[in-house]
MIKELO-302628 format. One record per residue (C-alpha): residue in three letters; residue number from 0; z, y, x. Coordinates in steps of 0.02 Angstrom, whole numbers, padded with zeros to 5 digits. Example, Ala and Ser with C-alpha at 12.3 -4.5 7.8 and 13.67 -1.06 7.14 Angstrom:
2
  res    n       w       v       u
  ala    0   00390  -00225   00615
  ser    1   00357  -00053   00684
This chain:
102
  res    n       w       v       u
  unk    0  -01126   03128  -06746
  unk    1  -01138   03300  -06820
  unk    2  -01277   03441  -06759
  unk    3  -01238   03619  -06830
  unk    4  -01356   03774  -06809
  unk    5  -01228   03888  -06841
  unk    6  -01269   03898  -07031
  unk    7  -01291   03719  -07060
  unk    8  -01211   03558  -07016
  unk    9  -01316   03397  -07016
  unk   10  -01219   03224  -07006
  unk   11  -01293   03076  -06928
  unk   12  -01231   02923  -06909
  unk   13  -01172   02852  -06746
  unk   14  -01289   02718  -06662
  unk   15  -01235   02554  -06617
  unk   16  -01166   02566  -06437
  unk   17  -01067   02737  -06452
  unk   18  -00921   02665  -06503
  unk   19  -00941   02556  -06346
  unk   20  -00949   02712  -06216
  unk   21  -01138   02659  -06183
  unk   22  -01239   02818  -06138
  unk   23  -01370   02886  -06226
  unk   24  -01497   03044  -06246
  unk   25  -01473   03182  -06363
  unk   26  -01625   03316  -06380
  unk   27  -01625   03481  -06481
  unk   28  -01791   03551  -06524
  unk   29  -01816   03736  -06582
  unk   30  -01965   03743  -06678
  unk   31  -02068   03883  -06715
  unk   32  -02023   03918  -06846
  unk   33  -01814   03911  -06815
  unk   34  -01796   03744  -06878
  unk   35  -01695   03645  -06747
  unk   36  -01750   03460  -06741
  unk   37  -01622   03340  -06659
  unk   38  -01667   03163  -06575
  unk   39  -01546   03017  -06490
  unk   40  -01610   02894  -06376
  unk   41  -01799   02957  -06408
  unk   42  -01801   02936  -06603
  unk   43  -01806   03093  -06703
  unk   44  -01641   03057  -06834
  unk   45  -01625   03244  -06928
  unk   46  -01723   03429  -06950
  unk   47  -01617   03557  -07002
  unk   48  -01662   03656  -07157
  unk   49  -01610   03836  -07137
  unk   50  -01681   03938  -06990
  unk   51  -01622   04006  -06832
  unk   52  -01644   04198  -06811
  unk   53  -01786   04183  -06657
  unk   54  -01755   04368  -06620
  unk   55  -01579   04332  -06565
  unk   56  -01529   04246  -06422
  unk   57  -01444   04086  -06427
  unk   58  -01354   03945  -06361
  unk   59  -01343   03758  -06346
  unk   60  -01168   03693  -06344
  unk   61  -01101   03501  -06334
  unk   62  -00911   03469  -06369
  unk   63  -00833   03315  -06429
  unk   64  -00675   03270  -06511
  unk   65  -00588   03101  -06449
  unk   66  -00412   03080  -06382
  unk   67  -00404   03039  -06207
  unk   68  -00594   03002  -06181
  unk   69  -00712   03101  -06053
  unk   70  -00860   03156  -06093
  unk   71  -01004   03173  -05983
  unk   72  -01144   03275  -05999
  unk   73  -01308   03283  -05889
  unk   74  -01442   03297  -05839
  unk   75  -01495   03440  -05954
  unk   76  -01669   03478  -05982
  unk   77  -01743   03660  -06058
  unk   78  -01935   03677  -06117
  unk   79  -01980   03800  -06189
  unk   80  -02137   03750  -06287
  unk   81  -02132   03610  -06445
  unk   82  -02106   03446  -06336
  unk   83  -02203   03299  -06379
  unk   84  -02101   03152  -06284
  unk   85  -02051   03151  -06470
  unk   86  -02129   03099  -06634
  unk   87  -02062   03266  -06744
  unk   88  -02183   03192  -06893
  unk   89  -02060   03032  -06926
  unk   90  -01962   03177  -06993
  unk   91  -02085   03246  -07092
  unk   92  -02085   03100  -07239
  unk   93  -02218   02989  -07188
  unk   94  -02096   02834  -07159
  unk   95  -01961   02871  -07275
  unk   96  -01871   02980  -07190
  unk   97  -01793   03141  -07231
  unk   98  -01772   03295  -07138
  unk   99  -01579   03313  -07155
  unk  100  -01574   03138  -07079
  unk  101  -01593   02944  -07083
């Protein structure tokens, strides 16, 4: 699974169950400070380094890359303030964890 920001690519590996077609939940968290923080199935996996320009406006977009598969996306959810549903500090270092990724 690979999150970009536009100036930075951040590879994560696939969970147990994609490979299957089982659904799961992505989230993308703009912090503020234009770090983007990125979570599947509830469990923050990767924080990017470099920061987004918060002046500019920009854009989530999902793609994928498989022959012959469909790809469904929804429901999509926007907040606009830090959201908590998530524990962001698991990427801070206190359990081994990095913030380019597990």
């Amino acid at each position: 699974m690979q999150f970009s920001t536009g100036q930075e690519d951040i590879l994560v590996p696939a969970t147990r169950g994609m490979s299957d077609g089982d659904a799961y939940d992505v989230a993308i968290q703009v912090f503020p400070d234009g770090t983007c923080g990125y979570a599947v199935n509830g469990v923050p996996v990767a924080r990017s380094e470099v920061s987004i320009d918060l002046s500019q406006p920009f854009r989530v977009v999902t793609e994928g890359n498989s022959f012959r598969t469909q790809m469904l996306i929804g429901p999509v959810k926007i907040w606009t303030e830090v959201n908590l549903e998530y524990d962001w500090a698991l990427l801070n270092g206190e359990d081994g964890a990095t913030s380019r990724g597990r």
